[in-house]
VOPAGU-2260 file (C-alpha; in pm, 1 decimal, decimal comma):
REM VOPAGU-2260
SITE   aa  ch    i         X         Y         Z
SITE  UNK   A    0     504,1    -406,1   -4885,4
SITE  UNK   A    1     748,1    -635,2   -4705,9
SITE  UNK   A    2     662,9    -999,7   -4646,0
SITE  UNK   A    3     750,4    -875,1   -4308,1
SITE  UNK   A    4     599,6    -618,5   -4271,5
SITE  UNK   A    5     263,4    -666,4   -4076,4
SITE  UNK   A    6     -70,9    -633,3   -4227,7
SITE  UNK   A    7    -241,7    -278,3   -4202,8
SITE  UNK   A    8    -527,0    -274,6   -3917,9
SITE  UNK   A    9    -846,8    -229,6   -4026,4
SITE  UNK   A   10    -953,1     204,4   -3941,1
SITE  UNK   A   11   -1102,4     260,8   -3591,1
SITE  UNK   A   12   -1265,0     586,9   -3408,2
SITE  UNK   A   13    -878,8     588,3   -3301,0
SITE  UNK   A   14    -739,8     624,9   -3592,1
SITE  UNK   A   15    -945,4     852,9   -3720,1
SITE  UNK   A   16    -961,0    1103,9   -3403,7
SITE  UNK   A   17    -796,3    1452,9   -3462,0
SITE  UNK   A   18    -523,5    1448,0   -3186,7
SITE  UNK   A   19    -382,5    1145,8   -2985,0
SITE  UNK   A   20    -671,3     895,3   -2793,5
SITE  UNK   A   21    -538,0     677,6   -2473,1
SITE  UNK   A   22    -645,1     326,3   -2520,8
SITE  UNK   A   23   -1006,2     223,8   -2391,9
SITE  UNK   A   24   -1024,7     267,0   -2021,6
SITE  UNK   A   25    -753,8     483,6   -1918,4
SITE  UNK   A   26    -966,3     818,2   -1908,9
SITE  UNK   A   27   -1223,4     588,5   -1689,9
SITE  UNK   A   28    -967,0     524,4   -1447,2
SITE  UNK   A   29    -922,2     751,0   -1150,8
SITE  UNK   A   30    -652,1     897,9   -1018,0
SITE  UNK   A   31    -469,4     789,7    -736,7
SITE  UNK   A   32    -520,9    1072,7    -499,5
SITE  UNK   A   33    -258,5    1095,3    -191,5
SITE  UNK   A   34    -316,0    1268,3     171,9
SITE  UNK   A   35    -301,6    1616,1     201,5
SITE  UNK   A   36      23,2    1789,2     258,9
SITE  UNK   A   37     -38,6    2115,6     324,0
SITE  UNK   A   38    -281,2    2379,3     433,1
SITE  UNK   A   39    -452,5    2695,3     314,3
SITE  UNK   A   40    -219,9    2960,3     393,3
SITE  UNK   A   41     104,2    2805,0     392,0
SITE  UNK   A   42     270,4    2700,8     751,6
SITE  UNK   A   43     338,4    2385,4     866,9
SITE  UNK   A   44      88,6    2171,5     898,8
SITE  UNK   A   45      67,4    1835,0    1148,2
SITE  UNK   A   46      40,4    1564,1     874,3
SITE  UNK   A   47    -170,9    1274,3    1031,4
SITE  UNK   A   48    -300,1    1179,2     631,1
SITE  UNK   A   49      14,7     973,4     430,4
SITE  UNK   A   50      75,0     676,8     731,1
SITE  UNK   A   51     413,5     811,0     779,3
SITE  UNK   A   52     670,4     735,2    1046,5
SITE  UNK   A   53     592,1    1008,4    1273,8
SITE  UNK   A   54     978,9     930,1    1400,4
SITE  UNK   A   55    1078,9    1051,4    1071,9
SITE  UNK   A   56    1371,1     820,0     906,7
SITE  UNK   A   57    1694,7     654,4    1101,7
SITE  UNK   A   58    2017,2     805,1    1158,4
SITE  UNK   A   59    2193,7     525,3    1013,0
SITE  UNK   A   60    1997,2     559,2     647,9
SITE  UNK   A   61    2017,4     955,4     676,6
SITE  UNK   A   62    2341,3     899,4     679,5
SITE  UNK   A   63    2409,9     609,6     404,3
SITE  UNK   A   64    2177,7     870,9     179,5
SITE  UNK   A   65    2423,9    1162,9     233,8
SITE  UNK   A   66    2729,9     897,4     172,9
SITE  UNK   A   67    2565,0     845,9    -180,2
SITE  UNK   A   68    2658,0    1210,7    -320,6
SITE  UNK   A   69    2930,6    1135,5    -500,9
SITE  UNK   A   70    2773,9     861,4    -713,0
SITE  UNK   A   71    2499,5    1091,4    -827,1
SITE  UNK   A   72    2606,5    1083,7   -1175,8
SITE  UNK   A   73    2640,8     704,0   -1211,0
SITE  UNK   A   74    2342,2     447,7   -1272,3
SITE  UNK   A   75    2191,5     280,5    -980,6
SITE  UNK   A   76    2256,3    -147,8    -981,3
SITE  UNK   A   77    1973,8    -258,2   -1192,5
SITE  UNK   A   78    1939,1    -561,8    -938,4
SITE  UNK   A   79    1952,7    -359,8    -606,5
SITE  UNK   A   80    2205,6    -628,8    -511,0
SITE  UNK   A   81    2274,0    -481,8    -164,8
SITE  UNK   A   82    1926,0    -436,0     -73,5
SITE  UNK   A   83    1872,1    -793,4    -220,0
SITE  UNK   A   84    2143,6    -953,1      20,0
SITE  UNK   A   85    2013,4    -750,2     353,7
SITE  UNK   A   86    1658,5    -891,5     252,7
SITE  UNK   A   87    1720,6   -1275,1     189,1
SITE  UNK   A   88    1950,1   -1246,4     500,5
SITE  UNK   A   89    1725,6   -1079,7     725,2
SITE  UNK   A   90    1424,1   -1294,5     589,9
SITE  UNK   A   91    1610,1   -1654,5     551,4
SITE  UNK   A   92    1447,6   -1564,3     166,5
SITE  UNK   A   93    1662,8   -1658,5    -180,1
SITE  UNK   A   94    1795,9   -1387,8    -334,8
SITE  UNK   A   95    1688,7   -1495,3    -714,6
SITE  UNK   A   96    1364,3   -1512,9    -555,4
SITE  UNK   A   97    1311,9   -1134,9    -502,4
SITE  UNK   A   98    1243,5    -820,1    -704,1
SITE  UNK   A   99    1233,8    -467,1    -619,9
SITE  UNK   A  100    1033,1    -156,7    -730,1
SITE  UNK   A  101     968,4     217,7    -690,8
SITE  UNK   A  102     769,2     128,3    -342,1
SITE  UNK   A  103     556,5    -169,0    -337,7
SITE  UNK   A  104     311,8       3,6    -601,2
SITE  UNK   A  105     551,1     -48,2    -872,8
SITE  UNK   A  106     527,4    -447,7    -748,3
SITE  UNK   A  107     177,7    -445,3    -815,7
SITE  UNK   A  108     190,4    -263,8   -1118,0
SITE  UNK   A  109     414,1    -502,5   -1235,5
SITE  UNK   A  110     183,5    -800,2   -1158,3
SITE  UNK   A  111    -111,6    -628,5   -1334,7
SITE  UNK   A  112     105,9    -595,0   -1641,4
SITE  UNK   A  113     231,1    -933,5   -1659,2
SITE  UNK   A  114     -88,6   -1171,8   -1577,7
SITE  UNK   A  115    -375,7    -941,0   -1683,0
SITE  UNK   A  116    -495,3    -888,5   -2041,0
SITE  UNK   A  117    -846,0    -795,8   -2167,9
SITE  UNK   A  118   -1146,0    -994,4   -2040,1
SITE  UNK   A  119    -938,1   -1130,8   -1759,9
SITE  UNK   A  120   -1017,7   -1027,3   -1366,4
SITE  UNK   A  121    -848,8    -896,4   -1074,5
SITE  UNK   A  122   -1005,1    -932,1    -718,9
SITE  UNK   A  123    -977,4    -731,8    -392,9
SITE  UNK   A  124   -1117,5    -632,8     -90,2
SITE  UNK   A  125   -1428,9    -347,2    -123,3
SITE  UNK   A  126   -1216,5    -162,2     137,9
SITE  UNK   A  127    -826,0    -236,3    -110,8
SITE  UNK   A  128    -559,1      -3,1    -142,2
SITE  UNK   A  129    -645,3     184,4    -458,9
SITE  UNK   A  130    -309,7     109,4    -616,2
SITE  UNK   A  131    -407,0    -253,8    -677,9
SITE  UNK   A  132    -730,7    -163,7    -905,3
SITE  UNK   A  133    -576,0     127,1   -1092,5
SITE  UNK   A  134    -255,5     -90,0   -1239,9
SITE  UNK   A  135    -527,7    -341,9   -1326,1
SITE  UNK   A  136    -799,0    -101,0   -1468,8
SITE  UNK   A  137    -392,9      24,9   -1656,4
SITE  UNK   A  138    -393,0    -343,2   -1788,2
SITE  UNK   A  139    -704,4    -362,9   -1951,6
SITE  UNK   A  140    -869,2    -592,0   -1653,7
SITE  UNK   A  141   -1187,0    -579,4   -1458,3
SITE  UNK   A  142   -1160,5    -541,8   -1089,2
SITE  UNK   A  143   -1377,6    -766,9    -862,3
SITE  UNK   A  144   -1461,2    -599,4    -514,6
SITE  UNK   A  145   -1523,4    -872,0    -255,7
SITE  UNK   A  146   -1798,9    -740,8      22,7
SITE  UNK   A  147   -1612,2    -681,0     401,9
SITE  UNK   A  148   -1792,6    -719,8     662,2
SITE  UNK   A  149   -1680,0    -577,3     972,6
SITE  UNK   A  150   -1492,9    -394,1     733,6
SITE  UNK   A  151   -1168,8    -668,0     718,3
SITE  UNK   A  152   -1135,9    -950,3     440,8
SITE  UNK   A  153   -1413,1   -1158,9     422,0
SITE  UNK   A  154   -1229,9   -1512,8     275,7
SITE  UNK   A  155   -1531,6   -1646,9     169,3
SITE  UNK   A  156   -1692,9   -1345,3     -17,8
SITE  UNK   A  157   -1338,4   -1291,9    -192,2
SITE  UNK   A  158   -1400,8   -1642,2    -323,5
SITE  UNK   A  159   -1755,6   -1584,2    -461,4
SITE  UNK   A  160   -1566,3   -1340,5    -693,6
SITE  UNK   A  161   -1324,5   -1561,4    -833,2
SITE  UNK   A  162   -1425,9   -1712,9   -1157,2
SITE  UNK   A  163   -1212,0   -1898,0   -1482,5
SITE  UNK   A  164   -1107,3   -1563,2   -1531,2
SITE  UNK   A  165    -953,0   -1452,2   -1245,1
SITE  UNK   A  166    -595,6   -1415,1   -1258,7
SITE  UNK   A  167    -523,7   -1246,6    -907,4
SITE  UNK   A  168    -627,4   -1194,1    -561,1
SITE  UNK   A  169    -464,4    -849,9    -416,8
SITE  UNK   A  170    -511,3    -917,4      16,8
SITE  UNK   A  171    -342,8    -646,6     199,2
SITE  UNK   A  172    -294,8    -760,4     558,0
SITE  UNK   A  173    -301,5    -529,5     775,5
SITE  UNK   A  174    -551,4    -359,2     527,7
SITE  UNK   A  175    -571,5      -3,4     441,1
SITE  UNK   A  176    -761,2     203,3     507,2
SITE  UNK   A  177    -913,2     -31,7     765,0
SITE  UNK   A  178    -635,7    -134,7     967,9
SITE  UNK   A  179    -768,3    -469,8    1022,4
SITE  UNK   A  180    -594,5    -824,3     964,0
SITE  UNK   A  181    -659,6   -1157,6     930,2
SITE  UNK   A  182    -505,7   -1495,7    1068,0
SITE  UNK   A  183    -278,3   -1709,5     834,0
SITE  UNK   A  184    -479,4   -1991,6     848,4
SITE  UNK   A  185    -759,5   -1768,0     692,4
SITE  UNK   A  186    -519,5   -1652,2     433,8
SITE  UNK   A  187    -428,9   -2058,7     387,3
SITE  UNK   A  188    -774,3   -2154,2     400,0
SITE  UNK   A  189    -797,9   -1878,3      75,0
SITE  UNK   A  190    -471,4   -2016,6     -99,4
SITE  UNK   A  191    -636,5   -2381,9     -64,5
SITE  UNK   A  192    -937,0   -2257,4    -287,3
SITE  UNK   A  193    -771,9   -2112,6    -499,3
SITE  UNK   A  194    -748,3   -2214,6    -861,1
SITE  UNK   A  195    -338,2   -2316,6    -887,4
SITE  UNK   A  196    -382,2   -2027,6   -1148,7
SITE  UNK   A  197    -452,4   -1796,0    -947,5
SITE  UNK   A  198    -153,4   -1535,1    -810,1
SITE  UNK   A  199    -245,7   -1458,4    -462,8
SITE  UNK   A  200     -66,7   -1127,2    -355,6
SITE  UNK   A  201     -12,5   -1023,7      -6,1
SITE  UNK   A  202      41,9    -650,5      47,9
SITE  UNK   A  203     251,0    -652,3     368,3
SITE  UNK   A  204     321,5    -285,2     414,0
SITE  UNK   A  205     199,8    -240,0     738,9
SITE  UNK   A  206     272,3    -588,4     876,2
SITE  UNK   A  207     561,4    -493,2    1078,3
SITE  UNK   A  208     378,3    -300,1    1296,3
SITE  UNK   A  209     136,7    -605,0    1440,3
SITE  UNK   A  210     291,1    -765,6    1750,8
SITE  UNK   A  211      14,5   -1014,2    1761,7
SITE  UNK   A  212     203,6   -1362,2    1817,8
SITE  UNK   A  213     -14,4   -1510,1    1569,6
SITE  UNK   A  214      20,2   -1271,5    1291,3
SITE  UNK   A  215     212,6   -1380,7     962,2
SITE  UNK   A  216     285,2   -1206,1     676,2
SITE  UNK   A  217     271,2   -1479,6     462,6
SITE  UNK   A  218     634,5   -1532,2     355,2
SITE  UNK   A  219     620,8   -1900,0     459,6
SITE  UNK   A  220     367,3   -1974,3     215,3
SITE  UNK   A  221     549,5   -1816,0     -55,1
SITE  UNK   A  222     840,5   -2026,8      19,8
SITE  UNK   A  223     614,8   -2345,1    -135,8
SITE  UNK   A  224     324,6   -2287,7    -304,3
SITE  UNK   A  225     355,5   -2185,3    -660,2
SITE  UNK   A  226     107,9   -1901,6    -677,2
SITE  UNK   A  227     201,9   -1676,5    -355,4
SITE  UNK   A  228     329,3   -1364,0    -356,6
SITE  UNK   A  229     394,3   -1138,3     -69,9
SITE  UNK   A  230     532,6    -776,1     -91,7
SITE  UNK   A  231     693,7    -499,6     165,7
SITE  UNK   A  232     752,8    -129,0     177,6
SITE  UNK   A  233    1046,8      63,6     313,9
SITE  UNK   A  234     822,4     337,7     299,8
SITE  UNK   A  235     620,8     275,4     680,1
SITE  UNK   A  236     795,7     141,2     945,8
SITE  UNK   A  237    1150,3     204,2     784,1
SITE  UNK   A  238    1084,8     598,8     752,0
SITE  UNK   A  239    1186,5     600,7     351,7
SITE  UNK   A  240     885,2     691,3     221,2
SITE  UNK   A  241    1040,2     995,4     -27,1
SITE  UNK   A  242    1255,5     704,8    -146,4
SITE  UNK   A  243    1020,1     472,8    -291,5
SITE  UNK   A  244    1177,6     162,7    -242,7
SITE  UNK   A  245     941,2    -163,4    -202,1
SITE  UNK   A  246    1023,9    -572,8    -278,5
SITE  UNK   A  247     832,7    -876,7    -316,7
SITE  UNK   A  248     880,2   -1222,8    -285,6
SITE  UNK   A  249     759,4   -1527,1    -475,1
SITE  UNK   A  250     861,6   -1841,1    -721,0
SITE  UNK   A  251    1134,9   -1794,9    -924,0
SITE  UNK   A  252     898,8   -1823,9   -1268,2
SITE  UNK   A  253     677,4   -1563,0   -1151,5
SITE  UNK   A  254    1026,2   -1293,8   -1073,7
SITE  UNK   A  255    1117,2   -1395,4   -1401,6
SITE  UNK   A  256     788,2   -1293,2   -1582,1
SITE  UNK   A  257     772,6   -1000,4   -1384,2
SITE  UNK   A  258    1123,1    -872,7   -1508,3
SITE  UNK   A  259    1124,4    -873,8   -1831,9
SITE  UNK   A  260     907,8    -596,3   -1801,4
SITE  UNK   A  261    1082,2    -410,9   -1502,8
SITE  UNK   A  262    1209,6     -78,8   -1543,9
SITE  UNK   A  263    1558,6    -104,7   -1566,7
SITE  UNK   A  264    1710,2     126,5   -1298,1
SITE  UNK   A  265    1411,3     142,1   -1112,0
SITE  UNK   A  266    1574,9     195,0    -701,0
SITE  UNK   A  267    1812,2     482,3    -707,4
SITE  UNK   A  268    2202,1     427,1    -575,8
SITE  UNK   A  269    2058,9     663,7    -222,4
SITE  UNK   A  270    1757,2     516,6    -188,0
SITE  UNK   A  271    1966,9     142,7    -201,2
SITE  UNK   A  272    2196,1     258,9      28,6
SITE  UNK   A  273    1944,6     399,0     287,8
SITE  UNK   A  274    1721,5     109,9     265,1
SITE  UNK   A  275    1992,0    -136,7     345,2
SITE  UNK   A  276    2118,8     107,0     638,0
SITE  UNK   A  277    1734,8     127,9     776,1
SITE  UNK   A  278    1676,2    -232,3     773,8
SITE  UNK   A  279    2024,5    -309,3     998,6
SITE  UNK   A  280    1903,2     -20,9    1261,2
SITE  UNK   A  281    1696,6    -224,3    1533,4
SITE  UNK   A  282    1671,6      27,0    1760,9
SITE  UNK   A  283    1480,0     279,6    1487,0
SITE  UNK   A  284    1278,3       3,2    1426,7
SITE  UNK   A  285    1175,1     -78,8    1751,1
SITE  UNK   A  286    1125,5     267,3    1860,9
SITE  UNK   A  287     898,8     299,3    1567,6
SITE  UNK   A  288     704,7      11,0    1679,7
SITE  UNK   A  289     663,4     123,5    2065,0
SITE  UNK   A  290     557,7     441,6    1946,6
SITE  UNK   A  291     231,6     306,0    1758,1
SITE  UNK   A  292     245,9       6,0    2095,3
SITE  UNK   A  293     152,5     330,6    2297,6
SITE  UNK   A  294     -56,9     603,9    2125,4
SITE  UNK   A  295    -293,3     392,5    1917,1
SITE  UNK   A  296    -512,0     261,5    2241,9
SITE  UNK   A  297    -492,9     556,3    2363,2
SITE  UNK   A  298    -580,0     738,3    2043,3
SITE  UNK   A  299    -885,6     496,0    1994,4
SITE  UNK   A  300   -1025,2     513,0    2316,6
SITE  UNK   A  301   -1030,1     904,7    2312,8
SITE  UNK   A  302   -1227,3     904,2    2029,0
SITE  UNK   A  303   -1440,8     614,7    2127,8
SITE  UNK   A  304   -1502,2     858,0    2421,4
SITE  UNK   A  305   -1636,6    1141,4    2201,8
SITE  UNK   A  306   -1900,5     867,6    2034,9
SITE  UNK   A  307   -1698,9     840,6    1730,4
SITE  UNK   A  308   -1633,0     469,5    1559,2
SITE  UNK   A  309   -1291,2     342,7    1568,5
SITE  UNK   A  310   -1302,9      46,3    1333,0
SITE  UNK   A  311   -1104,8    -226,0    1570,9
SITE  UNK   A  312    -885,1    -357,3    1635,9
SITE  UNK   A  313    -633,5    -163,8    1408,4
SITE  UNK   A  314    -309,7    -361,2    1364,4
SITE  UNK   A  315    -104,0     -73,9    1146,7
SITE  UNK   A  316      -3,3     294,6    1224,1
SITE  UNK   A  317    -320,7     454,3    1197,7
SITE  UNK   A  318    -699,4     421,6    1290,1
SITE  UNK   A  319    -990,9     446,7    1077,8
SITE  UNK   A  320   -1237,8     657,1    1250,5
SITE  UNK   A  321   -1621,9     687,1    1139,7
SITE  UNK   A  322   -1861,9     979,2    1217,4
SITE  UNK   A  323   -2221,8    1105,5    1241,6
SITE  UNK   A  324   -2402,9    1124,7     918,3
SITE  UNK   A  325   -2594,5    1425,2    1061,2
SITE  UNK   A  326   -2492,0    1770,4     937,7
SITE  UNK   A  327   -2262,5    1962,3    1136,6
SITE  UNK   A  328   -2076,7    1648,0    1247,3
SITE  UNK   A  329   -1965,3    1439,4     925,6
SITE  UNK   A  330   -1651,0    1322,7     813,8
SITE  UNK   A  331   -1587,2    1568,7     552,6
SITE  UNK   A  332   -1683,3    1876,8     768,6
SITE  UNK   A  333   -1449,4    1702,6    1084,5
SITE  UNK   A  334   -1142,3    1646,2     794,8
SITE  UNK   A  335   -1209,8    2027,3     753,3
SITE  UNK   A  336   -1223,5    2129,1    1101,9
SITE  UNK   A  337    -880,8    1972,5    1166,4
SITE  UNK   A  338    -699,4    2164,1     828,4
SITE  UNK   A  339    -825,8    2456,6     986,3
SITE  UNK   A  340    -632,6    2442,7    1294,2
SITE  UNK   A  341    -343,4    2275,7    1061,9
SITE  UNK   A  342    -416,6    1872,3    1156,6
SITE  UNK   A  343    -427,3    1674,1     849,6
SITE  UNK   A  344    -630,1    1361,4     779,1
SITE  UNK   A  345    -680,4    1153,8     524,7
SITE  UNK   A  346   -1076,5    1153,9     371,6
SITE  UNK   A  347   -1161,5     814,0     226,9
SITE  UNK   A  348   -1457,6     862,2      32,6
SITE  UNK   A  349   -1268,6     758,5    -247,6
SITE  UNK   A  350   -1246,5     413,3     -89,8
SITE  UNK   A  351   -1613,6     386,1     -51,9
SITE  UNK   A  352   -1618,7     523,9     293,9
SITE  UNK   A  353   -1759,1     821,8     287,7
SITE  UNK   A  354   -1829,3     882,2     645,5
SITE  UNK   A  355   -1477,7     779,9     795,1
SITE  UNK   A  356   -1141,4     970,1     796,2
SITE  UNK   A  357    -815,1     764,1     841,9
SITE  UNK   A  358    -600,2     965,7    1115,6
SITE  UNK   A  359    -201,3     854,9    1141,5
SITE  UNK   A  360     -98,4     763,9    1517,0
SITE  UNK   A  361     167,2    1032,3    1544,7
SITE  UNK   A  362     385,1    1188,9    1842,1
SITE  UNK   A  363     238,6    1263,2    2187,3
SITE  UNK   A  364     140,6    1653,0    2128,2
SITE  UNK   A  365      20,0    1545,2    1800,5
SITE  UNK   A  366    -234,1    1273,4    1938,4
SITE  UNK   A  367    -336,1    1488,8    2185,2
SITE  UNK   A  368    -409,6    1774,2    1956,0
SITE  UNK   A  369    -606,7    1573,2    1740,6
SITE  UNK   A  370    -830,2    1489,4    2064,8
SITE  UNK   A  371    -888,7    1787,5    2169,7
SITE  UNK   A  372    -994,8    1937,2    1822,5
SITE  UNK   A  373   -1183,0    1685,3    1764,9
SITE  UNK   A  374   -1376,3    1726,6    2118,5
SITE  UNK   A  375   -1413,9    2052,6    2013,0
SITE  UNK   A  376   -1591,9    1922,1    1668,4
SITE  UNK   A  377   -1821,1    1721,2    1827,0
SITE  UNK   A  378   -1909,9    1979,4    2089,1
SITE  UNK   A  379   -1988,8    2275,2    1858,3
């Protein structure tokens, strides 16, 4: 044997096994599972379930995305350079400062990878985006659910979780499924008791769609402390969602960390283009915004009407909506009601709330034929 050559491991059941074995944990973990997309019987369905822009995508990045053709056979900048410029501009961020992923989930992913390692902990809300805890179950981590009350972030049960072993906090403000936010200086108040340690993550994917005054995302923060980071989608507001393309922000150490193990052409040469192109058109955006502005007080005071519980006040795109627990009437029968006449939901028992359905605020007609379906539910 070479001096070089490292020692044989000892046998395990592993080793021994009579085909291939994933690592402890990974069969345990389950599945990310995304909203329906289609209906029994073909046809096309109204999809209320995936928190897309029910606007579809702007002009301006349908366009950059067709532009890209010719460059199909040549590999995408490694460093998303364009996006990178449009974001630190837009943002007043540092370019060095940022790194990019296949949607935000690859950013998280990412994190998991790089801080977590056996016997180590990840914490998140009871309510978290299920992304979060799968790339840290992935890691080899535990994952820490802190209670919600009201069903929104709860700073001081996420600190009763945190231990020497904690190596991040996952906070996705607006949250989903809930829809509900906190105020900055709850999210400081959480930084400040913090171990310095600690990587604090703020999921901002639906952030752009709260126009309360006193919202922030966070990126201020990130500017000083050491331990902050904050991430955003293209996939919501923006339209892109097909096109995966997500960033983060944080210290310079931490982007570094995080890139060594980054996939190398991660953001494709359209999806670059059409991000950049989506992020200069204003008017999408703000048509986006007014659109959600309008239908989601409407939308929750419909249902309120028909005795259903709209968790408020949602700040994002969509509403979380609880029902009866009496037969005839419950979530999972109401999510089946809707397929039926082609509306699609999103069930979230998967998130631990088995008696709610997240429904997408979407155009006019489909709003309203959510309503009246769902009057017809509750009247049967």
């Amino acid at each position: 044997m070479s001096e070089s050559a490292p020692p044989t491991a000892a046998p395990t059941d592993r080793s021994r096994a009579a085909r291939p074995v994933p690592k402890p944990g990974i069969l345990d973990i389950h599945a990310y599972v995304p909203g329906k997309a289609t209906v029994e019987g073909g046809g096309a369905p109204v999809k209320l379930s995936a928190n897309e822009n029910a606007l579809g995508s702007s002009p301006k990045a349908r366009e950059a995305y067709a532009s890209a053709a010719d460059k199909l056979h040549v590999y995408p900048d490694s460093r998303a350079t364009i996006v990178r410029t449009a974001i630190a501009e837009r943002y007043r961020l540092e370019p060095e400062r940022l790194i990019f992923g296949c949607g935000s989930d690859e950013v998280f992913q990412l994190l998991n990878q790089t801080y977590l390692e056996p016997g180590d902990n990840m914490v998140q809300g009871e309510y978290g985006f299920a992304a979060f805890a799968i790339g840290a179950y992935a890691a080899g981590g535990e994952v820490r659910f802190a209670r919600e009350p009201d069903y929104r972030i709860d700073v001081d049960e996420v600190l009763k979780c945190v231990d020497e072993r904690t190596r991040l906090v996952f906070i996705a403000n607006p949250g989903n499924p809930t829809g509900t936010w906190i105020p900055i200086s709850e999210i400081r108040r959480l930084h400040d008791n913090l171990p310095p340690s600690v990587v604090l993550v703020l999921d901002g994917a639906y952030g752009e769609f709260v126009t309360d005054p006193t919202f922030d995302d966070g990126l201020d923060l990130a500017r000083t402390a050491q331990n902050v980071v904050v991430t955003h989608t293209f996939s919501k507001l923006y339209g892109l969602a097909s096109l995966r393309v997500g960033w983060g922000y944080a210290p310079a150490e931490i982007i570094a960390a995080m890139d060594r193990i980054r996939l190398p052409f991660n953001t494709s040469i359209p999806a670059q283009m059409a991000a950049v192109a989506a992020l200069h058109d204003e008017d999408f955006q703000r048509a986006s915004i007014d659109l959600v502005e309008q239908w989601r007080p409407w939308l929750a005071q419909q249902l309120g009407g028909l005795k259903l519980d709209v968790v408020r006040p949602s700040a994002a795109n969509f509403l979380l909506v609880g029902f009866p627990k009496t037969p005839g009437r419950t979530a999972v029968e109401a999510e089946a009601f809707l397929a039926a006449r082609g509306l699609l939901v999103r069930g979230v028992t998967n998130y631990g709330l088995p008696h709610h359905v997240r429904i997408t605020i979407g155009l006019e007609g489909q709003n309203r034929a959510v309503v009246e379906a769902l009057a017809e539910f509750m009247q049967r």
